[in-house]
Every structure is written in structure tokens, then in C-alpha cells.
C-alpha positions as CSV (number, residue, x, y, z in Angstrom):
1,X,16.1,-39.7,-0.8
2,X,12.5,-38.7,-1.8
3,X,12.2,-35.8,-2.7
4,X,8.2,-35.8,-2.0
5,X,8.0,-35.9,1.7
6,X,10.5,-32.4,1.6
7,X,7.9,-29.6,1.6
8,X,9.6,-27.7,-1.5
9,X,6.4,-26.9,-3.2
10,X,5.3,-25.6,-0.7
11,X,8.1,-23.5,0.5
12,X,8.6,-22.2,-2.8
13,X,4.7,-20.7,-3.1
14,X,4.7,-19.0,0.3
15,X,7.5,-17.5,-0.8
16,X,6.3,-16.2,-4.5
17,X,2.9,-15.2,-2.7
18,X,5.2,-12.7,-0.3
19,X,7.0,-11.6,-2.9
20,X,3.7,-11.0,-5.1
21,X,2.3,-8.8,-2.0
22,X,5.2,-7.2,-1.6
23,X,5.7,-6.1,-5.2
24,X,2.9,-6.7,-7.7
25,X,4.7,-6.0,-10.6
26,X,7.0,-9.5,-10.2
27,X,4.3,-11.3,-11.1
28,X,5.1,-12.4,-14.7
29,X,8.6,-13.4,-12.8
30,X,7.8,-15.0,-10.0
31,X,5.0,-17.4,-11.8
32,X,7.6,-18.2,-14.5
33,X,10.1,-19.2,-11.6
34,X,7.6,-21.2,-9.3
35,X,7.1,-23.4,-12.6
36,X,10.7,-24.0,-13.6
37,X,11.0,-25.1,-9.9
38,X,8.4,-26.9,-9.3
39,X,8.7,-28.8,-12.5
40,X,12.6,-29.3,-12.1
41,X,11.5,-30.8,-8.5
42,X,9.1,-33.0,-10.0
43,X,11.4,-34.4,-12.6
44,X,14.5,-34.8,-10.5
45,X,13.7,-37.9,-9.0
46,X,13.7,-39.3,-12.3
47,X,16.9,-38.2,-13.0
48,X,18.4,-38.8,-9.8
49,X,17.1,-42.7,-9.9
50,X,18.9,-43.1,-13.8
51,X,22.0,-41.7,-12.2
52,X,22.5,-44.9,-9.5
């Protein structure tokens, strides 16, 4: 499966830019969560592919 042609990046940043609108003060949150996803999504591949 590759994980690059699932649109999870982008996904993931629509939904941190609502919640950002919606309430400012998640920002510190919501950044630090977009990069432990999108960096566990850019890893797993790597991960998955040792694993077969």
C-alpha cells in the first residue's frame, strides 16, 4: 500500500486550520500534533516495508 497517493497531509491540515479558526488558543496544540502526524506518516512506509 503507499501511503503517498492517500491525501493524509492534507486532511490532517484542513483540519488543524478549522480548529485554529475555531479556537485560537489550540495553536501551540494543534501545530505540535500536525507534526507528530505528518512525520509518523512520512516514516511509516519505512517501517511498514522492514516488517514484510
Amino acid at each position: 500500500m503507499n501511503y503517498h497517493s492517500m491525501p493524509i497531509e492534507a486532511i490532517v491540515a484542513l483540519l488543524c486550520g478549522i480548529l485554529i479558526l475555531i479556537q485560537p488558543r489550540l495553536l501551540n496544540y494543534v501545530v505540535a500534533i500536525y507534526l507528530i502526524v505528518i512525520g509518523v506518516v512520512g516514516i511509516a512506509p519505512y517501517f511498514v516495508s522492514g516488517l514484510r
